[in-house]
C-alpha positions in Angstrom: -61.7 17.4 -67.4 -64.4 20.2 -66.1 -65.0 17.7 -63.2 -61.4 17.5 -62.3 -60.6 21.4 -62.7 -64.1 21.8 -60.2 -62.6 18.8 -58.0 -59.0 20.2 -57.7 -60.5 23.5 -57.0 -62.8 22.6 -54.3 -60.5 20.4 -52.8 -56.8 21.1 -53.1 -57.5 24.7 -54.0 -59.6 25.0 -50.3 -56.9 23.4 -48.6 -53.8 25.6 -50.0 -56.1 28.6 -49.4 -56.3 28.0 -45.9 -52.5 28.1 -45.3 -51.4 30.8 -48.7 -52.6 34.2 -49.9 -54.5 33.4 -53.2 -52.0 35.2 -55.4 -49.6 32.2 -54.2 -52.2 29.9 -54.9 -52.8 31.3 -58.9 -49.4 31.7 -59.3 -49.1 27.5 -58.8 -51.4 27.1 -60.8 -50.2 28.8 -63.6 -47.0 27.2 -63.2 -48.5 23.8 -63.3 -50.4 24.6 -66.1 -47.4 25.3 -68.2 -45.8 22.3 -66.9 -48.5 20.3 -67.6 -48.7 21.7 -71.3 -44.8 20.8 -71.7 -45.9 17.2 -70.6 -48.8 17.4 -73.5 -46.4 18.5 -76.0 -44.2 15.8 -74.7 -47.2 12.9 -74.9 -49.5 14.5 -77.0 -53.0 13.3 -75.8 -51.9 11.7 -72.5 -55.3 11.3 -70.5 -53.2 11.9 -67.1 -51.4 15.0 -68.3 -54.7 16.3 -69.6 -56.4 15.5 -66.5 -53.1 17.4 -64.7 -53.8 20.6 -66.5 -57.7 20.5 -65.8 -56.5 20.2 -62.1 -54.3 22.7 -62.0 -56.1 25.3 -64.4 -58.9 24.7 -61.3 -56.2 26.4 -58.8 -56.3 29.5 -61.1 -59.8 29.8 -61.5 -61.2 29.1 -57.8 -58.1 31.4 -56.4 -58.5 34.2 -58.8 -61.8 35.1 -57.5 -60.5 34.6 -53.9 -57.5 37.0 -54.7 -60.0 39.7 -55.6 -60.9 39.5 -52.0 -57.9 39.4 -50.5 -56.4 42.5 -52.9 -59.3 45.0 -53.0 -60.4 46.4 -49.4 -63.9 47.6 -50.6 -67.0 46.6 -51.9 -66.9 48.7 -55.0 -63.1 47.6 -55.6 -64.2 43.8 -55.0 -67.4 44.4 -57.7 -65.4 45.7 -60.2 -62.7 43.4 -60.1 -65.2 40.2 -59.4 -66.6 41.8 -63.3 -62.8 42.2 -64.4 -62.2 38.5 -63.7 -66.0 37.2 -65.1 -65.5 39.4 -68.6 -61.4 38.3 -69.2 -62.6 34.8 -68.8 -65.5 35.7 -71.4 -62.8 37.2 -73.5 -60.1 34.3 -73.2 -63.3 32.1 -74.4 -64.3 34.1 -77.5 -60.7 34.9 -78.1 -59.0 31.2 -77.3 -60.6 29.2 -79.8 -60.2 31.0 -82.8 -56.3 32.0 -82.0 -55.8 27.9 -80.9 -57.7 26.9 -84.5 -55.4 29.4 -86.4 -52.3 27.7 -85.0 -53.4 24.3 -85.7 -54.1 24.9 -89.1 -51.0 27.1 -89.6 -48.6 25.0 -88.0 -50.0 22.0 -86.9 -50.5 20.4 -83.5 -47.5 20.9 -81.7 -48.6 24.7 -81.9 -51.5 23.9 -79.5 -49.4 23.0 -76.1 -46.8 26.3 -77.4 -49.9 28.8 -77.3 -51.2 27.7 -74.5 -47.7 27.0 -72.3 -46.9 30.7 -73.8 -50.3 32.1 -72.6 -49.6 30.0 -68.6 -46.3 31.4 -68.6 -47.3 34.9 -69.0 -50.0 34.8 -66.9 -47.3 34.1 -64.1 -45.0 36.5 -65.1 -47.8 38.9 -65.0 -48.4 37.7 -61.1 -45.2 37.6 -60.5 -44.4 41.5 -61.8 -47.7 42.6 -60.0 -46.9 40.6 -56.7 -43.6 42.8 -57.3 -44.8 46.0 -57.8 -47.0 45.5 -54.3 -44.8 44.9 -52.5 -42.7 48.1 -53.5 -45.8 49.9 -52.8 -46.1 48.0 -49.1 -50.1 47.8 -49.8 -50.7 43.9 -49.8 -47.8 41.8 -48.1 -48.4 39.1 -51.6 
């Protein structure tokens, strides 16, 4: 799965950058994440849907570091957002375990694809409200 998610990333995720703004780009990639997540709850350990959410959770991850770019003008914006993006993936690691072991043990496996499609889906509506709210403010055209 880490070789798909770098694979997607460095393939797909290069090409779709080249032709959309890397908000677009995340935003797919959270939305096939979710949908990929529906398929595992769906099949529960299907080796292709698996692989499907490695690939697309590759489109978030290469493109949210090429957003930062693309959303913050300076250097100093670009650093701090660069160390946004590095310590909320440190924090969705020390935090994603332990909440994804308390569902299992509370309420089985089916709660593993529900946290998870819960936590895609709100990271698109969170795009999708911020992509929004620029575009009141006219600063990025995404």
């Amino acid at each position: 799965m880490p070789l798909t998610s770098i694979a997607v990333s460095m393939t797909i995720g290069v090409a779709l950058l080249r032709r959309l703004p890397a908000v677009y780009v995340v935003q797919t990639g959270f939305g096939l994440s979710a949908l990929s997540m529906v398929w595992l709850w769906l099949a529960p350990g299907t080796p292709l849907a698996c692989l499907a959410l490695a690939g697309a959770m590759g489109l978030i991850q290469g493109a949210s570091f090429t957003a930062v770019a693309q959303l913050n003008t300076g250097a100093t914006a670009q650093a701090q957002a660069n160390g946004a993006v590095a310590q909320m993936g440190n924090l969705g690691n020390s935090l994603g375990t332990p909440v994804m072991a308390f569902g299992l043990a509370s309420f089985g496996a089916a709660a593993l694809p529900l946290l998870a499609g819960g936590a895609f889906v709100m990271g698109l509506v969170a795009h999708l409200l911020l992509g929004a709210a620029r575009r009141r403010r006219r600063h990025v055209p995404v």
